[in-house]
BADREN-524190 format. One line per field, with one value per residue (C-alpha): x, y, z. Coordinates in nm, 4 decimals, decimal comma. Last residue first. Layout:
<recs>
px <- c(X; ...)
py <- c(Y; ...)
pz <- c(Z; ...)
</recs>
This chain:
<recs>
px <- c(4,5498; 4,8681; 5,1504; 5,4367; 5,7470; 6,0327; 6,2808; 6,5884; 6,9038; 7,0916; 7,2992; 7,5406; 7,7127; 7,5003; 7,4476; 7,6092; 7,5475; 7,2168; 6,9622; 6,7408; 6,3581; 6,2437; 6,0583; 6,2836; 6,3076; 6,2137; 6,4339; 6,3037; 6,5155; 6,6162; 6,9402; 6,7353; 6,9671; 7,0136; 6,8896; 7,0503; 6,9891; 7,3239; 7,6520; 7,8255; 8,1596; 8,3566; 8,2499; 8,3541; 8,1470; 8,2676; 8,2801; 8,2615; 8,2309; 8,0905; 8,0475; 7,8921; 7,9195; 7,6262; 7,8752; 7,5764; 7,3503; 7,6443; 7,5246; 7,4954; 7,6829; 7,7355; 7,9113; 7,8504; 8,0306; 7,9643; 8,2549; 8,1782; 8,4261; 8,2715; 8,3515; 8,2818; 7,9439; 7,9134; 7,9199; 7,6916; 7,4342; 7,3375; 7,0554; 7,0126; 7,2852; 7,3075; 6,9493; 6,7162; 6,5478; 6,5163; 6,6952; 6,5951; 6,8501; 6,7683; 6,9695; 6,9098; 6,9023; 7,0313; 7,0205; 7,0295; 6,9914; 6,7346; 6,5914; 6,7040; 6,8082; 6,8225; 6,5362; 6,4079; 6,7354; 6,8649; 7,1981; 7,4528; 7,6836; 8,0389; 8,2548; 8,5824; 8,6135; 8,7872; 8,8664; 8,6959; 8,5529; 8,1987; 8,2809; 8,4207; 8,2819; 8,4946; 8,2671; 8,1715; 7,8485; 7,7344; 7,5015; 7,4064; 7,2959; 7,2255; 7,1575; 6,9421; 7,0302; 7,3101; 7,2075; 7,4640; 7,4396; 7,7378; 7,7883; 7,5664; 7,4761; 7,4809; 7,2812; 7,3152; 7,0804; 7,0799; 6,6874; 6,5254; 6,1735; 5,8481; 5,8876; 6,2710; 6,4144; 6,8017; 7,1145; 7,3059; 7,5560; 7,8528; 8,0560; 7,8109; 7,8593; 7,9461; 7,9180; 8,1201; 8,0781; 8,4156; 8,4787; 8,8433; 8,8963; 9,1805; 9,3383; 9,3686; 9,4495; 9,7693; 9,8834; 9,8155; 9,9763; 10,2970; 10,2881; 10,2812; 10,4980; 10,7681; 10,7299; 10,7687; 11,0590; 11,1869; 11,1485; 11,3630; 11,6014; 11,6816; 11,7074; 11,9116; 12,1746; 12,2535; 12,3130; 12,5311; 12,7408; 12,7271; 12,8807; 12,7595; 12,4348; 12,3596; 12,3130; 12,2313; 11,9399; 11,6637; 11,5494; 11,2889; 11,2091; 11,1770; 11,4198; 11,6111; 11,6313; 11,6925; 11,9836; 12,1427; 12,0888; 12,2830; 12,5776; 12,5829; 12,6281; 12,8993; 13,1420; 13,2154; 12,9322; 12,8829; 12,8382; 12,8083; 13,0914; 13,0510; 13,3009; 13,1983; 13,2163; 13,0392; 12,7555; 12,7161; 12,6865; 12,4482; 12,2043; 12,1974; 12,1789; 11,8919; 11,7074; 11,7822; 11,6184; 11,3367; 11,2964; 11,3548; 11,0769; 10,7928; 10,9289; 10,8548; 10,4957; 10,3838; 10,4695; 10,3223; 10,0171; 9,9415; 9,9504; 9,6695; 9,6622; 10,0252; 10,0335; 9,7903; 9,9201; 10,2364; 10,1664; 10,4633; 10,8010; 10,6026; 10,4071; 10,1496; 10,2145; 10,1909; 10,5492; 10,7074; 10,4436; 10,3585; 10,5555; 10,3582; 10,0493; 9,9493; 9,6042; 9,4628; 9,2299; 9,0148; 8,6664; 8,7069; 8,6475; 8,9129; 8,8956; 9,0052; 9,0364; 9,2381; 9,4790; 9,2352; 9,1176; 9,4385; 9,4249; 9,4505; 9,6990)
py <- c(11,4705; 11,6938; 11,4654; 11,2759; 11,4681; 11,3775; 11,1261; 11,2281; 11,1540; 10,8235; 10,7544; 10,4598; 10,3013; 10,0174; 9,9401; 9,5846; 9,5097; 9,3778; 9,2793; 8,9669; 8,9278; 8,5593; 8,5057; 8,2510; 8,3421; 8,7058; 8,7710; 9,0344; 9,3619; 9,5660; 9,7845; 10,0434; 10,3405; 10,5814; 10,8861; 11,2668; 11,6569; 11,7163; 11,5554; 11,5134; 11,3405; 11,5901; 11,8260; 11,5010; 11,2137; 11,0143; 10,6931; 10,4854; 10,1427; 9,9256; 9,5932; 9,4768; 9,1132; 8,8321; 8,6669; 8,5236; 8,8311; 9,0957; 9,3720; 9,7417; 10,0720; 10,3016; 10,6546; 10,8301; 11,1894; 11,4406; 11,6864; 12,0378; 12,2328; 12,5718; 12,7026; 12,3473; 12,3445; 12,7063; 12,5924; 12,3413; 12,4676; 12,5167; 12,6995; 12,4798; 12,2529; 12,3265; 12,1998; 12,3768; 12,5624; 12,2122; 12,0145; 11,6510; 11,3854; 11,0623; 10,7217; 10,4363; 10,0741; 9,8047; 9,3934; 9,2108; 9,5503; 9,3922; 9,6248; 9,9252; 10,2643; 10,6061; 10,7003; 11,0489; 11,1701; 11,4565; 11,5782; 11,6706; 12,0130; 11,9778; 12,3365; 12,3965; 12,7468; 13,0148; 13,3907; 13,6970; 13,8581; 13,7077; 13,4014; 13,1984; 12,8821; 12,5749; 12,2671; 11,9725; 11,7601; 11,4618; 11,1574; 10,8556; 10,5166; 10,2287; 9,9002; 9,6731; 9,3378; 9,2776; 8,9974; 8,7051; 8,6953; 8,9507; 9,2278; 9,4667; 9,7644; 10,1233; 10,4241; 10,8077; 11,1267; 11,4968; 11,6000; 11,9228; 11,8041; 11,6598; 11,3061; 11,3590; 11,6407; 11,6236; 11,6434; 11,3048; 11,1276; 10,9337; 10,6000; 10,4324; 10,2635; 9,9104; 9,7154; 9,4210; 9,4756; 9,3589; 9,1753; 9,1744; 8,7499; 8,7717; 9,0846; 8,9525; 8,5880; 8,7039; 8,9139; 8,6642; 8,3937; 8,6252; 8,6960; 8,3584; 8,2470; 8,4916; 8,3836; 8,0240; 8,1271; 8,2897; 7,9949; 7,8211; 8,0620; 8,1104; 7,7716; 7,6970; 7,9397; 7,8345; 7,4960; 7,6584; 7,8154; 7,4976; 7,3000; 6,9948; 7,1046; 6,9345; 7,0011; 6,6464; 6,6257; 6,7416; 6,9594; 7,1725; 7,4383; 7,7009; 7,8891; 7,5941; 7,4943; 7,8579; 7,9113; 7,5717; 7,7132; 8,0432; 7,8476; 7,6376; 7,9369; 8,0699; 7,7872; 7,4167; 7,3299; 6,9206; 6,8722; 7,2804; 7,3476; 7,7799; 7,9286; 8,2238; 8,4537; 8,2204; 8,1219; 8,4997; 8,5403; 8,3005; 8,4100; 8,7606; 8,6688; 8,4141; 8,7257; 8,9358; 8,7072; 8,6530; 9,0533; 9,0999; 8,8541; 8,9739; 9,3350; 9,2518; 9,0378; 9,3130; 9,5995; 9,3594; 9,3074; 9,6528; 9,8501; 9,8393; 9,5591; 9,5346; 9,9281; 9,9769; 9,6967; 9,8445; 10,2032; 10,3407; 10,1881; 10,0671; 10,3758; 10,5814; 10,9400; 11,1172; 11,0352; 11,3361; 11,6179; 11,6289; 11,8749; 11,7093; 11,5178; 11,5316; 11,5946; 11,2797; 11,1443; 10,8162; 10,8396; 10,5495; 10,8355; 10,9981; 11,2718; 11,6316; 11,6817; 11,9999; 11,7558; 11,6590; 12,0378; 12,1358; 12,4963; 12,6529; 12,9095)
pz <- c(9,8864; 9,8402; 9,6523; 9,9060; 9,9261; 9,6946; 9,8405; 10,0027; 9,7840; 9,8903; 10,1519; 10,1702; 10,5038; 10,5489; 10,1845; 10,1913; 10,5285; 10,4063; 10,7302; 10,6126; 10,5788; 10,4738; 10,2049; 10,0876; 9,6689; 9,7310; 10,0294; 10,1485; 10,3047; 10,5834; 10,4843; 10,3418; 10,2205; 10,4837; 10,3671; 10,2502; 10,3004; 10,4953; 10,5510; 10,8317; 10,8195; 10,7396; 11,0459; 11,2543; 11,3846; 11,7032; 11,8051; 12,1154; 12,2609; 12,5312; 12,7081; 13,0240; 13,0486; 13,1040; 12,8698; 12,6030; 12,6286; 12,5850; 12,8555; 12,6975; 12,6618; 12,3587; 12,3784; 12,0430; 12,0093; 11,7646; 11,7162; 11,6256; 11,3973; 11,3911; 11,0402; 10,9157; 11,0656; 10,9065; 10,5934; 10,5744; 10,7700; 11,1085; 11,2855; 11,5637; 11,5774; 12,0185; 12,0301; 12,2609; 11,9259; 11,8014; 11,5615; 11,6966; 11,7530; 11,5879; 11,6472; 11,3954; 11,5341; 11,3880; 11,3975; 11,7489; 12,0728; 12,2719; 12,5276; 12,3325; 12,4952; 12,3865; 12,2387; 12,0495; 12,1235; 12,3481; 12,2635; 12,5730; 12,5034; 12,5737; 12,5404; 12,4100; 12,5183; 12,2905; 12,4934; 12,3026; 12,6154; 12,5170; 12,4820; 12,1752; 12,1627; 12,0589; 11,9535; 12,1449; 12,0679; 12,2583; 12,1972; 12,4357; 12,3786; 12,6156; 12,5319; 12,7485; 12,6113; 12,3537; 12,1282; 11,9657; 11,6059; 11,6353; 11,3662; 11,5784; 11,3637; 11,3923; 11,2849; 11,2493; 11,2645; 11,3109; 11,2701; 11,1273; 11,1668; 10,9438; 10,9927; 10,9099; 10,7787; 10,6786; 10,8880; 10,8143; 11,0299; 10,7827; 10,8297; 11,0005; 11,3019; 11,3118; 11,6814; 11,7787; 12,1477; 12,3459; 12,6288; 12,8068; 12,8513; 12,5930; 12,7599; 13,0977; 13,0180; 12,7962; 13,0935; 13,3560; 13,1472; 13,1057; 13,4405; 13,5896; 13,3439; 13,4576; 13,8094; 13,7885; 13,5735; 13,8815; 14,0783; 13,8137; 13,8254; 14,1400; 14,2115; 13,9206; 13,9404; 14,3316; 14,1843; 13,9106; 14,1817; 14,4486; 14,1589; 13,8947; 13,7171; 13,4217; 13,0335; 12,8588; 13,0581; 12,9030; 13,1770; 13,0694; 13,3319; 13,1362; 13,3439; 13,3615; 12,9743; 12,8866; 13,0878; 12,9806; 12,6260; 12,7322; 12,9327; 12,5856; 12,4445; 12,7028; 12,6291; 12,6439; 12,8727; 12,8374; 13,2572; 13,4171; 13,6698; 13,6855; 13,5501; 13,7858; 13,4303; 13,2238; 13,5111; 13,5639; 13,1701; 13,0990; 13,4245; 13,2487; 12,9048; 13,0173; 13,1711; 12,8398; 12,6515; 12,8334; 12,8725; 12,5349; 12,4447; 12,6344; 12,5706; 12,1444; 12,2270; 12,4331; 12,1537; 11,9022; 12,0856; 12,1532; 12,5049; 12,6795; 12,9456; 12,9222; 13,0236; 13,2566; 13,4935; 13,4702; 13,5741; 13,6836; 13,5608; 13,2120; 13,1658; 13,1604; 13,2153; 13,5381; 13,6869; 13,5855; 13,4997; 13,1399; 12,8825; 12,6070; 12,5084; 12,1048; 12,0423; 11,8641; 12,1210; 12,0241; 11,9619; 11,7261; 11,4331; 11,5271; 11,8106; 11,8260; 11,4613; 11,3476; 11,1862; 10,9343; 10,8847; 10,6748; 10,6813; 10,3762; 10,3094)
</recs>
């Protein structure tokens, strides 16, 4: 039977992990109970959002249900829902008026609610503050990496894109393959091998830049074909790094390139073109991600 080589993958496309973690020590994953800040500044919005709202539920419950049981003197309460909206009003620290204090019990409910709702909001701003003001690159790779010759060599190459108008100074690019190796006693390694690129930093990183990575006889793809990159399963992995011109923030991103999406003996289409009716030269995100077959080499003089 065929294997099926999606869930063989390592890393998706985002670079991010998709080996399953299990049987880990107590205490070592992230969590809630252990690692809160790590959670709510990681965790999706719409897992936030959901134990942001439990929790201020259940905190109103809570204080509800002690003032219901300690029948607790409360002006216009005529049951434990109006103990719940009377909850609400003080940890919020509304007030309308209509719902009143009027005993030591409810007093005692209000103090310690209200500077617990000081509390709560603290969080919950901190929280929402932290992962708003987290910066971010806005930067398209392409969908495919292409093993063709270029200028004459065997080259692995790929390009991105920055979506923003604004610029990201001194950008920083680096390349990695991993593959499993099988050494020489027959045990699998997955081994990390660095790629060295014709550049790998751009002063002023505005419109794209195209990454090459010479086929050499010191390069880990020398040798390869189509067939046997798919035997082999290497990963190519894209760290980028740079400082977003109008923060004065570092930002960065990853991605990675599996055996499906390398294909061989293609272009880039142009992406750089003319308008004919301005003049003026505009980037095309149109064709980003297509390749096109390599054009025939120029006639002998």
């Amino acid at each position: 039977m065929a294997r099926n080589k999606k869930h063989e993958r390592a890393l998706d496309a985002r670079g991010r992990l998709l080996i399953e973690r299990r049987n880990l020590p107590t205490g070592a994953a992230s969590s809630l109970a252990n690692d809160a800040y790590h959670f709510l500044r990681t965790a999706s919005w719409t897992r936030i959002t959901v134990l942001l709202a439990m929790v201020y539920l259940a905190v109103n419950v809570l204080f509800a249900t002690i003032l219901w049981l300690g029948h607790a003197d409360v002006t216009n309460v005529h049951g434990f829902v109006d103990y719940f909206w009377f909850s609400v009003q003080t940890l919020a620290t509304i007030g309308y008026g209509v719902l009143a204090p009027n005993d030591t019990l409810s007093n005692v409910i209000v103090t310690i609610e209200s500077f617990l709702g000081f509390g709560l909001t603290a969080l919950v701003t901190g929280v929402f503050f932290a992962r708003f003001s987290t910066p971010s690159p806005r930067v398209i790779f392409s969908s495919v990496a292409i093993i063709a010759d270029h200028d004459g060599q065997r080259t692995l190459m790929f390009r991105l894109a920055n979506a923003r108008q604004t610029a990201i100074v001194e950008a920083s690019i680096r390349v990695y393959m991993t593959r499993d190796d099988q050494l020489a006693n027959g045990e699998r390694l997955r081994r990390i091998y660095d790629l060295e690129l014709r550049r790998t930093t751009s002063p002023i990183f505005n419109l794209s830049w195209t990454v090459y990575h010479v086929i050499d006889e010191r390069s880990p793809f020398h040798g390869v074909t189509a067939e046997s990159i798919r035997n082999g399963s290497p990963t190519v992995i894209v760290t980028f790094q740079g400082i977003d011109d109008s923060l004065a923030t570092v930002v960065h991103t990853r991605f990675a390139y599996n055996p499906d999406d390398i294909v061989f003996d293609r272009r880039f289409a142009d992406i750089i073109k003319t308008d004919p009716d301005a003049g003026v030269r505009y980037l095309d995100f149109a064709p980003f991600h297509t390749t096109e077959p390599l054009l025939p080499p120029a006639p002998a003089p």
